[in-house]
N, C-alpha and C positions, 0 to 999 in steps of 0.2 A: 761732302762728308760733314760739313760744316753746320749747311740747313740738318740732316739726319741726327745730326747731334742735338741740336734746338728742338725739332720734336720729339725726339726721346724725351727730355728733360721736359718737356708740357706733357706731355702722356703721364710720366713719372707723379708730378705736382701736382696732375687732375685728379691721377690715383690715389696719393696720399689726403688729397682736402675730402676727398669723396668715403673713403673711410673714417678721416676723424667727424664727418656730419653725418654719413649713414644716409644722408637725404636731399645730396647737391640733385639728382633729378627727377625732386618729386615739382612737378608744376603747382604754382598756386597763379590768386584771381586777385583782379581788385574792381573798383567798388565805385569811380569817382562819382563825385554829386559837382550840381551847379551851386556857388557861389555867386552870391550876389553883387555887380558890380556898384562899387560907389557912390557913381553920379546917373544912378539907375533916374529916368522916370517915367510916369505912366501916360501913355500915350494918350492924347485924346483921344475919345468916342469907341475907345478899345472895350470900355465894358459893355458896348452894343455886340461886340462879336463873339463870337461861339466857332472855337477852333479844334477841329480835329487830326491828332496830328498820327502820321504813319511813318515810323519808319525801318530800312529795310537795309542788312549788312551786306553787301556783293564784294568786300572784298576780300582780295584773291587769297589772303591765309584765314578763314571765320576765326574770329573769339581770340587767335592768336594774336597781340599788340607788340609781345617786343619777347624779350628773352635775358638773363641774366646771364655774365660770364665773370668769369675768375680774372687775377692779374695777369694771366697770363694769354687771356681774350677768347680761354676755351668754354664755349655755352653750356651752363650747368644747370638750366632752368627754364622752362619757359612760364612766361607771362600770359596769362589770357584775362578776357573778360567781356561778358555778356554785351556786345557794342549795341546793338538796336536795342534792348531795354536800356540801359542806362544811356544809350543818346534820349532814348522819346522821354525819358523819366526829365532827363536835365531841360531838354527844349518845354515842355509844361511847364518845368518851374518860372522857365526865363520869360513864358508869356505870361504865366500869371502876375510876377512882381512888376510889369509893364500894363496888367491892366485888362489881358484878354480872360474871355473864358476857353475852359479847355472841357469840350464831351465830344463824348464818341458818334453825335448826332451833332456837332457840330455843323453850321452852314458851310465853313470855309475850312476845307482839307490842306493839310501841309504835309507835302511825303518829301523824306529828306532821304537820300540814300547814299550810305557810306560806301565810297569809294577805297578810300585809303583812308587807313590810321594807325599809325604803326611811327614805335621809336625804338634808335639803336643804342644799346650804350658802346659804349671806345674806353674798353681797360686801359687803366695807369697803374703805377705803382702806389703815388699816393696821391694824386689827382685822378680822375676821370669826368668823361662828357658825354651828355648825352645830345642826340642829333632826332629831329622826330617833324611826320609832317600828315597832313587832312584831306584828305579831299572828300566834299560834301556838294551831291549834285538838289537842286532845293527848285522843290516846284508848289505853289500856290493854286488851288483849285476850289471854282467858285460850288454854288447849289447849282447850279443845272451842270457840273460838270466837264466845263471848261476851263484850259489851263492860262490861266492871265497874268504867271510870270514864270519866270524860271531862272536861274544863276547857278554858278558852280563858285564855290567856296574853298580856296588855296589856303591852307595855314601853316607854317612853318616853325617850328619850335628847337630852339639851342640851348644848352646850359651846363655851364662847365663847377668844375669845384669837387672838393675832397668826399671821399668814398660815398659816392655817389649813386644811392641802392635805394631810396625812395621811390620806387616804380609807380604805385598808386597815385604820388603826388604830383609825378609825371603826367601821367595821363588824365589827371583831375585840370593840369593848368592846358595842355592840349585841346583837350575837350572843350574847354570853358573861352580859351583864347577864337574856340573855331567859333562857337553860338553866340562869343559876343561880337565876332566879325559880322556875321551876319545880321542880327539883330542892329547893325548900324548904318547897315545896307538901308537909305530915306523910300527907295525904291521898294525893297520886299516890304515894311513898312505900309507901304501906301498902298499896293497891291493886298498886305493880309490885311487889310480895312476897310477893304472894297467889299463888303459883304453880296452884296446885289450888281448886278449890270446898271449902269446908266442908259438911259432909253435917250436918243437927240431926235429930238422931230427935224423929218424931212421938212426943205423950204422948196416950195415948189419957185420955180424959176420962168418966169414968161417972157 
């Protein structure tokens, strides 16, 4: 009886805020951009490369990133936003402030493909938290075609604090947390700077 009482009273409150807004479930988008980190620098011999980057959203809810709910944790909103354009958008930037070039005739292709990105919020009364995480599978491909590295990129994001509704800003430091993860990877680095194969001459052995 007890639970049927508590969700009457959440049905009741969803119906009331929903009439005085007129527009708790109309979905809006956001937008994030890369930020430039700090102690950014340019990589050596990076302005010899020509990078073309691709990439491609697989995951399981598209465009969908998170959702908005009420104090009472009922979803009144959903979140979306354009994941494979504002990931390739943000990954360009992040190579160009390091020094690459970025065309579409690039020698050296990067296809990054989002797995997961997606954050929840957790209603409070007058705290609330948001919980949010990335998965970004990242593969390096030369001119002839071959793929000469690959990684999967885990990123995790928490943040607690009072009314808690900047969704944008949410997904602007997610985002940003994941491509600078990567970007510090010494390894993809050195792989997207390998423009060309290295040739070893065979030593004949008598």
């Amino acid at each position: 009886m007890n639970e049927n009482i508590k969700t009457a009273a959440k049905l009741a409150a969803f119906a009331g805020a929903f009439a005085l807004t007129g527009c708790a479930f109309v979905p809006y988008d956001v937008h994030p951009t890369y930020n430039l980190p700090a102690n950014v620098v340019k990589v050596p011999g990076a302005d010899k490369v020509v990078v073309d980057v691709d990439v491609k959203d697989e995951k399981k809810h598209r465009k969908q990133v998170s959702y908005v709910v009420d104090a009472y944790g009922i979803e009144t909103a959903t979140v979306s936003m354009h994941v494979s354009r504002d990931f390739k958008s943000a990954i360009e930037s992040a190579l160009k402030v390091r020094g690459y070039n970025v065309s579409p005739s690039g020698d050296t292709k990067l296809v990054v493909v989002v797995k997961k990105f997606f954050f929840k919020p957790i209603a409070g009364i007058l705290t609330g938290s948001e919980k949010g995480s990335a998965v970004l599978l990242v593969s390096v491909i030369n001119a002839k075609g071959h793929k000469t590295y690959s990684t999967e990129v885990d990123q995790n994001y928490k943040e607690s604090g009072l009314f808690l509704e900047d969704h944008g800003e949410t997904a602007r430091r997610l985002m940003n947390d994941s491509i600078n993860k990567l970007f510090s990877n010494r390894y993809f680095i050195t792989a997207l700077s390998a423009v060309k194969e290295v040739s070893i001459p065979k030593i004949n052995v008598h």
